[in-house]
C-alpha positions as CSV (number, residue, x, y, z in Angstrom):
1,X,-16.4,-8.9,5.0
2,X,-16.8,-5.0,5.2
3,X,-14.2,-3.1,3.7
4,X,-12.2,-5.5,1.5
5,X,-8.6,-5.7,1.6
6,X,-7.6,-4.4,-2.4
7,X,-3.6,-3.6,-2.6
8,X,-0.3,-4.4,-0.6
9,X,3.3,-3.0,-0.7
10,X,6.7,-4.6,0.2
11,X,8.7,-1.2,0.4
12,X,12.3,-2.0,1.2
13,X,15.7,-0.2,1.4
14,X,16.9,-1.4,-2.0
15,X,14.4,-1.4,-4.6
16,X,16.5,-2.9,-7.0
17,X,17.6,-6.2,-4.7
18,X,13.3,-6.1,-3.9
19,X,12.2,-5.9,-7.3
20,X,14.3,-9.0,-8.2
21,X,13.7,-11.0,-4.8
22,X,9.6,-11.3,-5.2
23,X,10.1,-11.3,-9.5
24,X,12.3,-14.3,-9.2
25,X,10.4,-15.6,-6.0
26,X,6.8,-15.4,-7.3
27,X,7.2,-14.8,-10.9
28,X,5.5,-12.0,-10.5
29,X,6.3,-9.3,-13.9
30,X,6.4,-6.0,-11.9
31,X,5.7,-2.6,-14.2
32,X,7.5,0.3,-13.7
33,X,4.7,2.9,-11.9
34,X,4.9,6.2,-10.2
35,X,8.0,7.3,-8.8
36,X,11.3,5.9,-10.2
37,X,11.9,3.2,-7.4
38,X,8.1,1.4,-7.5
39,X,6.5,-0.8,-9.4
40,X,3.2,-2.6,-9.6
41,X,1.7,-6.2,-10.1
42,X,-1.6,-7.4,-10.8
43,X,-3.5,-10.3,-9.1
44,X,-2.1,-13.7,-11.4
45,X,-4.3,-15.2,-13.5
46,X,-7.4,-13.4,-12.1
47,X,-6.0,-14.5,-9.0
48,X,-5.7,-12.9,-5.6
49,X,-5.4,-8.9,-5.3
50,X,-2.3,-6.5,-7.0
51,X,0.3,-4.6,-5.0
52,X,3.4,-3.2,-5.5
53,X,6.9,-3.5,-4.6
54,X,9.4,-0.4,-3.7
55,X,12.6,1.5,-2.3
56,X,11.7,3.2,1.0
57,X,13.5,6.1,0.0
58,X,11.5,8.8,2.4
59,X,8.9,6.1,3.1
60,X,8.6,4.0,5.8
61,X,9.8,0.0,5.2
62,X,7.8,-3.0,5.4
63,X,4.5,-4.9,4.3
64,X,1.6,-2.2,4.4
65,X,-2.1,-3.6,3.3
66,X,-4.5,-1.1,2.0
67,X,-8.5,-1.9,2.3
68,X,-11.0,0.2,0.0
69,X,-13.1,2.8,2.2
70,X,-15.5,5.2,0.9
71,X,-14.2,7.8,2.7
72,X,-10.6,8.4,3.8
73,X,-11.0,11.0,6.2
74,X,-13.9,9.4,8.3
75,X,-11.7,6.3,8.3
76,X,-8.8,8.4,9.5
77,X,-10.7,9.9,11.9
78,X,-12.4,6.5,12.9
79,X,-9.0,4.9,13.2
80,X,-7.7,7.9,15.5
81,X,-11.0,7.5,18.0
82,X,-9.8,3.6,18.7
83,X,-6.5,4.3,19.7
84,X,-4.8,4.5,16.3
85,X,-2.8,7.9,14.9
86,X,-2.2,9.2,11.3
87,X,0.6,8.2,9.3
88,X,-0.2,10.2,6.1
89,X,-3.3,12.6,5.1
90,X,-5.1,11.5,2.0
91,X,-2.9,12.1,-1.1
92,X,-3.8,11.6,-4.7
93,X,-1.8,9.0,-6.8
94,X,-3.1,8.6,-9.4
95,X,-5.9,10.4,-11.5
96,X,-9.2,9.2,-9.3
97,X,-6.6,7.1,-6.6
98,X,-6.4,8.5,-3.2
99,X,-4.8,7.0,-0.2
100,X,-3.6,7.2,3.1
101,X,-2.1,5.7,5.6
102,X,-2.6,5.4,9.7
103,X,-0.6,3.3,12.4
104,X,-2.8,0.7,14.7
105,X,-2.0,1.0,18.1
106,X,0.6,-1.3,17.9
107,X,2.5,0.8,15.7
108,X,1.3,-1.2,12.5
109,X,1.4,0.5,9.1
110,X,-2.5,0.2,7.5
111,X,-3.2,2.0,4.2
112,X,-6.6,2.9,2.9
113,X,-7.7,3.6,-0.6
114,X,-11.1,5.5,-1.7
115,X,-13.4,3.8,-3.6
């Protein structure tokens, strides 16, 4: 595989009712991260990769995969060339986390991640 696939988000309109849906669901024990309607959860026994579960609030809703680039803005740019279009411009999230986001040219929501 090239560029591995390293996070996911399920951002809904209620955080609250999504929060409890994929806990209860999966058993997954989501931490309270970032803004006030997010939270995060870590791959399950070692297992399978973390993500995070949230209220759209400003955001766009639905599933969003991130993979792990080396460079956001080439990707961006790369993504762009084959028919894709930016979403968001990299933005920091967390002390050495940056991310951003671009739409396939279907429309699909794809975040990257530096590495």
């Amino acid at each position: 595989m090239g560029a591995p696939v390293v996070h996911f988000e399920v951002i809904g309109r209620d955080f609250e009712t999504m929060r409890g849906f994929y806990g209860e669901l999966f058993g997954w024990e989501l931490t309270p991260a970032g803004p006030a309607d997010y939270a995060i959860v870590g791959p399950q026994d070692g297992e399978g990769i973390g993500g995070g579960v949230g209220g759209a609030g400003d955001r766009a809703y639905g599933v969003t995969f991130y993979v792990q680039v080396p460079d956001l803005g080439a990707a961006l740019d790369h993504a762009v060339e084959l028919g894709g279009e930016r979403a968001m411009e990299p933005t920091q999230v967390a002390e050495g986390t940056h991310v951003a986001q671009f739409r396939d040219p279907e429309g699909h929501l794809i975040g990257l991640v530096s590495s």
